[in-house]
C-alpha positions as CSV (number, residue, x, y, z in Angstrom):
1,X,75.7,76.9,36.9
2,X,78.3,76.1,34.0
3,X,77.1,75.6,30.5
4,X,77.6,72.3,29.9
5,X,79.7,72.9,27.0
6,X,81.9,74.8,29.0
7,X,82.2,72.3,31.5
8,X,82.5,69.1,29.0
9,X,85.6,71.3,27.2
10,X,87.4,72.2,31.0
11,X,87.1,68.4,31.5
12,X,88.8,67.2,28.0
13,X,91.5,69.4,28.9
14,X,91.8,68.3,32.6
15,X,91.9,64.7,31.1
16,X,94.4,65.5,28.5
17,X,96.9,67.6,30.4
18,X,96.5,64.4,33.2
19,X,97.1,61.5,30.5
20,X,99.9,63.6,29.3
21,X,102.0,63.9,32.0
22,X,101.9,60.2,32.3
23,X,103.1,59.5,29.2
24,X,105.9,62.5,30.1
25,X,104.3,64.4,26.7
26,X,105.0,68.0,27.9
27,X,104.7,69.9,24.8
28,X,100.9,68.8,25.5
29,X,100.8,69.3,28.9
30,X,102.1,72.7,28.7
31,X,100.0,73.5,25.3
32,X,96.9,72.7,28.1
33,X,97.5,76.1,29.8
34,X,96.5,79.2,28.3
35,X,99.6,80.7,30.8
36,X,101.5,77.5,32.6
37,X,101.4,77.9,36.3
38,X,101.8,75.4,38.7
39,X,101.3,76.1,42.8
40,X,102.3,73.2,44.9
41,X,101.0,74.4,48.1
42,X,103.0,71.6,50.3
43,X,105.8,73.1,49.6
44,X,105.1,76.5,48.8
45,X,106.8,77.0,45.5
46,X,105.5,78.3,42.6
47,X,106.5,77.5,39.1
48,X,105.6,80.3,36.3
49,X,105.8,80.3,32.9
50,X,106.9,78.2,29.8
51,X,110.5,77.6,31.2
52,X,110.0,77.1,35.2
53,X,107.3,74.7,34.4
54,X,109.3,72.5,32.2
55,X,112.5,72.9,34.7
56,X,110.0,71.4,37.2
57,X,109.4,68.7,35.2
58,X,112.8,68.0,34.9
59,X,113.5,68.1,38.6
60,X,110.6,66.1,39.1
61,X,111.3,63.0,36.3
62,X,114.8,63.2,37.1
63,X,113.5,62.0,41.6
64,X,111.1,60.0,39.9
65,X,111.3,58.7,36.1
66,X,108.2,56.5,36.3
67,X,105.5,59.2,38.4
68,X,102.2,59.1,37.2
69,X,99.0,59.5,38.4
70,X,95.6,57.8,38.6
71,X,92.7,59.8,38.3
72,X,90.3,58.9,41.4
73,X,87.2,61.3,40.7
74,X,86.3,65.3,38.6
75,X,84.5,67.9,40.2
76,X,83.2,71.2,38.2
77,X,83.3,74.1,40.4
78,X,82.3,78.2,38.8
79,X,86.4,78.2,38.1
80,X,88.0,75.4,38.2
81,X,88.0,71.3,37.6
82,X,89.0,69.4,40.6
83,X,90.7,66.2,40.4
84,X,91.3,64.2,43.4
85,X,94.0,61.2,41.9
86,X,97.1,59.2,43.3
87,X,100.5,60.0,42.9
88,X,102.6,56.8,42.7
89,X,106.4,56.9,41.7
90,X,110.2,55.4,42.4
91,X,112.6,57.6,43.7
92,X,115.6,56.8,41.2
93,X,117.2,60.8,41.4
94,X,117.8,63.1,44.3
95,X,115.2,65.0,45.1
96,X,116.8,68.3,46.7
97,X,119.2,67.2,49.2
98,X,117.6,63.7,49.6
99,X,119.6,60.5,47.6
100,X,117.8,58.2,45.8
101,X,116.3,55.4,47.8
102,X,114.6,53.5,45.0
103,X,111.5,53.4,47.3
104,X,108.1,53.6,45.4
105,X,105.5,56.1,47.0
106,X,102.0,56.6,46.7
107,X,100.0,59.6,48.0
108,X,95.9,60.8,47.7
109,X,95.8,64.6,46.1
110,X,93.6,67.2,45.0
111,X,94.8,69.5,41.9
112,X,92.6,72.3,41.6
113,X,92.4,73.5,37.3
114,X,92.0,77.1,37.7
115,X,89.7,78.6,34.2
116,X,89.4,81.9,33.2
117,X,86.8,80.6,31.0
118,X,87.9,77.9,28.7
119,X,91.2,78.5,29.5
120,X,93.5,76.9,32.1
121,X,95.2,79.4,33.9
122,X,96.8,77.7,37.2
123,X,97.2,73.6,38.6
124,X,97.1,74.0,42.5
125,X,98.2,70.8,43.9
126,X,97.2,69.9,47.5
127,X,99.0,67.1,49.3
128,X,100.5,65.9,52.6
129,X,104.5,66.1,51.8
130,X,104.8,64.0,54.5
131,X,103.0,61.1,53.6
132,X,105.6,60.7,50.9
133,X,108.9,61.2,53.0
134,X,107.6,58.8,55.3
135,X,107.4,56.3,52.4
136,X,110.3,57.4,50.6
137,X,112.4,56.8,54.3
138,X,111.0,54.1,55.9
């Protein structure tokens, strides 16, 4: 069972990196991780340190300038914080070989917050890529 100061200081951070890539703050989001590391497993591609991480969030702002999320519930596991939230956003930029459409989306996802300790090691994002080409279509 995690010490609940352990858990209460995983959970501000969750909170903050969340809130901050909302607000597209990504000195903070990135000053979150102890290492920045972001799996998405949908589409198998990993992004690795400082510099893949923030070229990810370039690629990402520049498909869609407005995405944010909306936090839905937090689990505590032994490792990690789970957050289930939406993804909503407006596909104004390409987004690899697919135009803009200027179609909104909105899809359920699970990030888990990987913790070695009190520090965040790894977001691995779960979702159905298909649920948001479908939208992003018609």
């Amino acid at each position: 069972m995690l010490d609940a100061e352990l858990r209460k200081t995983r959970e501000e951070i969750v909170r903050r990196h969340m809130e901050s890539e909302n607000v597209h703050d990504f000195d903070t989001t990135i000053a979150t991780f102890g290492h920045p590391r972001y799996e998405l497993i949908a589409t198998d591609r990993v992004h690795d340190g400082e510099a893949e991480v923030r070229e990810y969030f370039r690629e990402t702002r520049t498909a869609f300038p407005d995405q944010r999320n909306e936090l839905i519930a937090l689990h505590h596991a032994d490792d990690a914080v789970i957050s289930e939230f939406w993804l909503l956003g407006t596909h104004e930029g390409p987004l690899g070989p697919l135009e803009p459409t200027g179609r909104s989306f909105r899809c359920r996802m699970t990030a888990f917050f990987v913790f070695e300790g009190a520090e965040l090691v790894c977001e691995r994002v779960y979702f159905d890529s298909a649920t948001i080409l479908r939208q992003l279509t018609g």
